[in-house]
C-alpha positions as a Markdown table, in Angstrom:
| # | Residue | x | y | z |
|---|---|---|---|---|
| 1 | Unk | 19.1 | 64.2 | -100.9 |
| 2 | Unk | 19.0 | 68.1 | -101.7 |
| 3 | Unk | 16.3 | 70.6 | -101.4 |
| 4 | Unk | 16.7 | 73.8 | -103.0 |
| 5 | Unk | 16.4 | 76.6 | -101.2 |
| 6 | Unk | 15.6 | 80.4 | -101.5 |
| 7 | Unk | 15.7 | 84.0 | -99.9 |
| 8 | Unk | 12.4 | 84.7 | -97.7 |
| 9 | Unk | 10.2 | 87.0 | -98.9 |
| 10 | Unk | 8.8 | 90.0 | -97.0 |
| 11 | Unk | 5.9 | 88.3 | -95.6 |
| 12 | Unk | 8.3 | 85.1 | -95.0 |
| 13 | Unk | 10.5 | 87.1 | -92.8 |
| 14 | Unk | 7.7 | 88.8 | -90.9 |
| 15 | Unk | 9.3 | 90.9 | -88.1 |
| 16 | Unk | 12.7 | 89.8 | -89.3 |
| 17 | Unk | 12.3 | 91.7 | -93.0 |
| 18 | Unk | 14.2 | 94.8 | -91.9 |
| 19 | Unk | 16.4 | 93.2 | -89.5 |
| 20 | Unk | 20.4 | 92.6 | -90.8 |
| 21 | Unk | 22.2 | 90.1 | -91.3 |
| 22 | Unk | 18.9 | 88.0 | -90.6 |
| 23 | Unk | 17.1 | 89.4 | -93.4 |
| 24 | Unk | 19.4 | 87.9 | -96.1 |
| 25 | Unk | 20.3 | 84.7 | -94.0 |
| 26 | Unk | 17.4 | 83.1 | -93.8 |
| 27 | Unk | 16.4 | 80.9 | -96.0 |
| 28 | Unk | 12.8 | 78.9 | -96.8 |
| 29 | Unk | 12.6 | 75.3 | -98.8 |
| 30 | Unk | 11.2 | 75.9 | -102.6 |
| 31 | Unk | 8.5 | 72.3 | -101.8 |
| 32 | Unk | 6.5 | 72.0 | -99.1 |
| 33 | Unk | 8.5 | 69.4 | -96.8 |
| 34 | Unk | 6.4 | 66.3 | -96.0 |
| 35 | Unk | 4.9 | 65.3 | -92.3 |
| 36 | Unk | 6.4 | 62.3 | -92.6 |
| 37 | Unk | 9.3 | 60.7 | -90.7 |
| 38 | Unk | 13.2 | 60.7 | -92.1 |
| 39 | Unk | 14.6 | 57.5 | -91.2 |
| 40 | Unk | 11.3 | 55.4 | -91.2 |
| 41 | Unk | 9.1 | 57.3 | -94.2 |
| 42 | Unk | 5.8 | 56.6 | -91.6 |
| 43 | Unk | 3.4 | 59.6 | -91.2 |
| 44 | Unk | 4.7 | 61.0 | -87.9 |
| 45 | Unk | 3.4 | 61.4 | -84.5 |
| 46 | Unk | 4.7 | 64.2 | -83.4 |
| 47 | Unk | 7.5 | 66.9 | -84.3 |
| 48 | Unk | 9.4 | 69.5 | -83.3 |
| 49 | Unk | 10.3 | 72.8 | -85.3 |
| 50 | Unk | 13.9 | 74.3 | -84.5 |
| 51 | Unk | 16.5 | 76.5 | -86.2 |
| 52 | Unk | 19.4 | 74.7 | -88.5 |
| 53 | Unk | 22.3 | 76.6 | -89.2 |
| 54 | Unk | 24.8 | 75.6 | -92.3 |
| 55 | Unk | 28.6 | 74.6 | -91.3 |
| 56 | Unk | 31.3 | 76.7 | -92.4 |
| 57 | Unk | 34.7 | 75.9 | -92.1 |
| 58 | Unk | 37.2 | 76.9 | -89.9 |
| 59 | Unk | 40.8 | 76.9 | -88.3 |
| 60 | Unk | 39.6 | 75.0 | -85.4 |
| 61 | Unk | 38.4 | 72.7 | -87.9 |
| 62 | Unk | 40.6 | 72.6 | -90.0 |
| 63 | Unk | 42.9 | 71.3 | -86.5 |
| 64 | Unk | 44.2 | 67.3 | -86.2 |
| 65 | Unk | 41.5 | 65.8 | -83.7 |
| 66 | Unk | 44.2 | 65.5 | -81.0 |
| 67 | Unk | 44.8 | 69.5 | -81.2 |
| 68 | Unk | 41.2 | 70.3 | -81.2 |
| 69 | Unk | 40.3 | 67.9 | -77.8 |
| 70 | Unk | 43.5 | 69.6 | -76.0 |
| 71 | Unk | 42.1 | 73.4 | -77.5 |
| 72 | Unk | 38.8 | 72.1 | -75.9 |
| 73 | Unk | 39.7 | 71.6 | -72.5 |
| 74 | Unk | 42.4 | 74.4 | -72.6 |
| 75 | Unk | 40.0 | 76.9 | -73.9 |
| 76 | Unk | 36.9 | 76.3 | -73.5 |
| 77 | Unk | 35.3 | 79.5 | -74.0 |
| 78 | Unk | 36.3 | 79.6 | -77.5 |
| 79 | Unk | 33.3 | 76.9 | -78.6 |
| 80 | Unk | 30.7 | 79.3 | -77.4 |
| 81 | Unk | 32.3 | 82.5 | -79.0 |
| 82 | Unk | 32.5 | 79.8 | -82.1 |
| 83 | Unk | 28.9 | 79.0 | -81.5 |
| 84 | Unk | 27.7 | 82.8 | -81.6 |
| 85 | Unk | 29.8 | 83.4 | -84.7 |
| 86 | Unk | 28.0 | 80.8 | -86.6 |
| 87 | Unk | 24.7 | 81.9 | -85.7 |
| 88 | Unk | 25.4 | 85.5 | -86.8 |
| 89 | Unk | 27.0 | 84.7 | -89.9 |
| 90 | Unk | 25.7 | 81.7 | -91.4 |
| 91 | Unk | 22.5 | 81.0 | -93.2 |
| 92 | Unk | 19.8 | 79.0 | -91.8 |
| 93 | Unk | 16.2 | 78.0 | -91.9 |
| 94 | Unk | 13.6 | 77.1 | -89.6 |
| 95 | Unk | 13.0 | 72.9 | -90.2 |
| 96 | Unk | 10.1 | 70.9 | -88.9 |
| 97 | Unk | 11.3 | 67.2 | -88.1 |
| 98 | Unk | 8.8 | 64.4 | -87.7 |
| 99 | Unk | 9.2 | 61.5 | -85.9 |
| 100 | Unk | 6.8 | 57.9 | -85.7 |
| 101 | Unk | 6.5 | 55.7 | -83.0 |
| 102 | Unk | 9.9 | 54.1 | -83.6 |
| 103 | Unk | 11.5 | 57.2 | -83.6 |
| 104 | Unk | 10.0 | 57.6 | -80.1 |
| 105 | Unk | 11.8 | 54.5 | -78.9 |
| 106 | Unk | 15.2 | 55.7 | -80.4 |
| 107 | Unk | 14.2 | 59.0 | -78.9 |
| 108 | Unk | 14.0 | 57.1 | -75.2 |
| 109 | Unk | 16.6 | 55.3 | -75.4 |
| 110 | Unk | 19.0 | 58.0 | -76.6 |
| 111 | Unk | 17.8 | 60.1 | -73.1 |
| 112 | Unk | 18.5 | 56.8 | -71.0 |
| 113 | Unk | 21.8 | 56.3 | -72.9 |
| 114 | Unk | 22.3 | 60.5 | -71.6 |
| 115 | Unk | 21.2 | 59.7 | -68.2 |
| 116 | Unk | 23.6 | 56.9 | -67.4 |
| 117 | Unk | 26.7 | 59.0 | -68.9 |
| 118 | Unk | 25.8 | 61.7 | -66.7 |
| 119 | Unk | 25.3 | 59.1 | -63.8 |
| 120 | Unk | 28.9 | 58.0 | -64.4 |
| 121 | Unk | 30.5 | 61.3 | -64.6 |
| 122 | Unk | 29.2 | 62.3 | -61.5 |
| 123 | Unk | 29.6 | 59.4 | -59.5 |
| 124 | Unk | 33.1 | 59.8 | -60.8 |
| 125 | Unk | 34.0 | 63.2 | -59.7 |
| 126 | Unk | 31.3 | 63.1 | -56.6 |
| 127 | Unk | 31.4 | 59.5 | -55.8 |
| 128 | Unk | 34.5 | 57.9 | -55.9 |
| 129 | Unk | 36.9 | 61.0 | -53.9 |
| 130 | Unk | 34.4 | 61.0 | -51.1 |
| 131 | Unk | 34.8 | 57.1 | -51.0 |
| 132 | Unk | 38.3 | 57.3 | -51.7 |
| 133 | Unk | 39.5 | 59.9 | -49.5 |
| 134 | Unk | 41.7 | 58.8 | -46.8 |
| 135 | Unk | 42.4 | 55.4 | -48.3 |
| 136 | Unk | 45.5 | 53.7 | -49.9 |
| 137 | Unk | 44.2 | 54.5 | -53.5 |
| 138 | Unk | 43.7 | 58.7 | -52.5 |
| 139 | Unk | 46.5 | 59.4 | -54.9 |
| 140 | Unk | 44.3 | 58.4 | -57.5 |
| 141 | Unk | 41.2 | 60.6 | -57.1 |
| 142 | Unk | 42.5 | 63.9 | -59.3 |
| 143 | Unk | 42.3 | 61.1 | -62.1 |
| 144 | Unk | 39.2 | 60.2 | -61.5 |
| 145 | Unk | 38.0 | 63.7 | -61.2 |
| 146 | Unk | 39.3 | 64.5 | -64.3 |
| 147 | Unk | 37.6 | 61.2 | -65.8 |
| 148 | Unk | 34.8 | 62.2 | -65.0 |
| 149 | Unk | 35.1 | 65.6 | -66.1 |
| 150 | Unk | 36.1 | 64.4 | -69.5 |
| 151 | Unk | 32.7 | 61.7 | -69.6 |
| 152 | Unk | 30.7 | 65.2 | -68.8 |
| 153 | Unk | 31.9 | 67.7 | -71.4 |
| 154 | Unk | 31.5 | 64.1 | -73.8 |
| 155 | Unk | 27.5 | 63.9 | -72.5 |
| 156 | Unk | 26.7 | 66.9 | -73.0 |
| 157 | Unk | 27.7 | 66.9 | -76.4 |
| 158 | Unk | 26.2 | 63.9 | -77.0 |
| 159 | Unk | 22.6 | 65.2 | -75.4 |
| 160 | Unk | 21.7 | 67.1 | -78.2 |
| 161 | Unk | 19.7 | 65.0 | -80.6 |
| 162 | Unk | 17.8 | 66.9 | -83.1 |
| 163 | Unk | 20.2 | 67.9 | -85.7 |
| 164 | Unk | 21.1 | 64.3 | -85.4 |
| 165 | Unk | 17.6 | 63.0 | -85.9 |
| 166 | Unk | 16.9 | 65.4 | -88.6 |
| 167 | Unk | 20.1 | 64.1 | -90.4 |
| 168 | Unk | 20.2 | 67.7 | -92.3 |
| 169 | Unk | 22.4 | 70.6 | -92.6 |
| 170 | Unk | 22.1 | 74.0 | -94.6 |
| 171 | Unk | 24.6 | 74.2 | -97.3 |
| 172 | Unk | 26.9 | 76.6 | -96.8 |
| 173 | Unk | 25.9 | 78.9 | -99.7 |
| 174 | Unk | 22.7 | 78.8 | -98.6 |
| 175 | Unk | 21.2 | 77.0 | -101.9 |
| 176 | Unk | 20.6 | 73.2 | -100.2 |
| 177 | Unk | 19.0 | 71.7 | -97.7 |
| 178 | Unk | 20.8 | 68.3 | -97.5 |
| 179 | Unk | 19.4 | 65.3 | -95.8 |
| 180 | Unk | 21.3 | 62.7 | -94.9 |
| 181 | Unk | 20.2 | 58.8 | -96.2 |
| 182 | Unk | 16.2 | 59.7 | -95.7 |
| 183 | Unk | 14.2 | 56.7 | -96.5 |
| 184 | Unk | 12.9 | 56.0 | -99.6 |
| 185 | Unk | 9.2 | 56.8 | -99.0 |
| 186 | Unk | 10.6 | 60.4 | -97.8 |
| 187 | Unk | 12.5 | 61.2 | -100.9 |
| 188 | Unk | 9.6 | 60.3 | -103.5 |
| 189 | Unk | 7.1 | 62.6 | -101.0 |
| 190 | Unk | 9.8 | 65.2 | -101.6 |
| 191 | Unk | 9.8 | 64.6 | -105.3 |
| 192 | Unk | 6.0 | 64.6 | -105.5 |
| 193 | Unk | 6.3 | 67.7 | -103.8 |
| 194 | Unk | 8.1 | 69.5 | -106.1 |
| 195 | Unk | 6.3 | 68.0 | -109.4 |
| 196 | Unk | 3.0 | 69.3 | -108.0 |
């Protein structure tokens, strides 16, 4: 599903009206988006209001997946300065998700599914070498260290869960809001929206 989008007006903008690149970035919904949950269509039960920014492409990519984990661990720096850039130069808008009581229960068990990753990776590069040390199997414990160094940099990657829950992205021009498979219930809210 697609929601048009447009350029803020003055009093949309607020303290950001004479403030560049922001000014021409950010960019408001032409409906009024409904309090109602994405992936259930329930009214919801509570929300949370954060920043979405669109996706542009780029080299990194535009890299095979193998290239990109090896540029990862190599470089690591890089994903931040990539993270700044996209703030600074792509458009975005300020999106309200809302989330019902099952969304709650997904919400839960995505942060115990987070806990136990973390668990592991630090059990595996705490844990195991201060078990290990000194034993037949010492030679083993950089490996492990580096496991569990890989299962952190994938947890915290997999932590975040709004833009995930909100299943939406800012088109790259600017023009959409697109929401991934909403339920049914959202889409004709949307629609009703619009036609009022």
């Amino acid at each position: 599903m697609r929601v048009p989008l447009r350029a803020g007006t003055p009093a949309d903008l607020g303290r950001w009206k004479d403030t560049q690149p922001a000014a021409t970035l950010f960019r408001f919904p032409t409906v009024e988006m409904p309090e109602l949950c994405v992936a259930h269509g329930k009214p919801g039960v509570w929300s949370r209001r954060f920043r979405i920014w669109a996706r542009p492409e780029t080299d990194f990519d535009r890299m095979p997946r193998s290239q990109r984990i090896l540029h990862e661990f190599l470089l690591g720096g890089t994903r931040l300065e990539r993270h700044f850039t996209r703030i600074g130069t792509a458009h975005s808008m300020s999106l309200t998700v809302h989330g019902c009581d099952d969304c709650s229960r997904w919400l839960r068990l995505h942060r115990l599914r987070s806990l136990l990753r973390f668990a592991l990776s630090f059990v595996m590069m705490i844990g195991s070498p201060v078990v290990l040390m000194g034993t037949v199997v010492e030679p083993a414990v950089p490996f492990l260290m580096f496991g569990g160094l890989s299962v952190l940099c994938y947890s915290a990657a997999k932590a975040s869960w709004l833009e995930r829950f909100a299943r939406a992205i800012v088109s790259v021009d600017g023009k959409y809001l697109t929401i991934r498979d909403p339920h049914p219930d959202y889409v004709a809210a949307v629609g009703s929206a619009s036609r009022s």
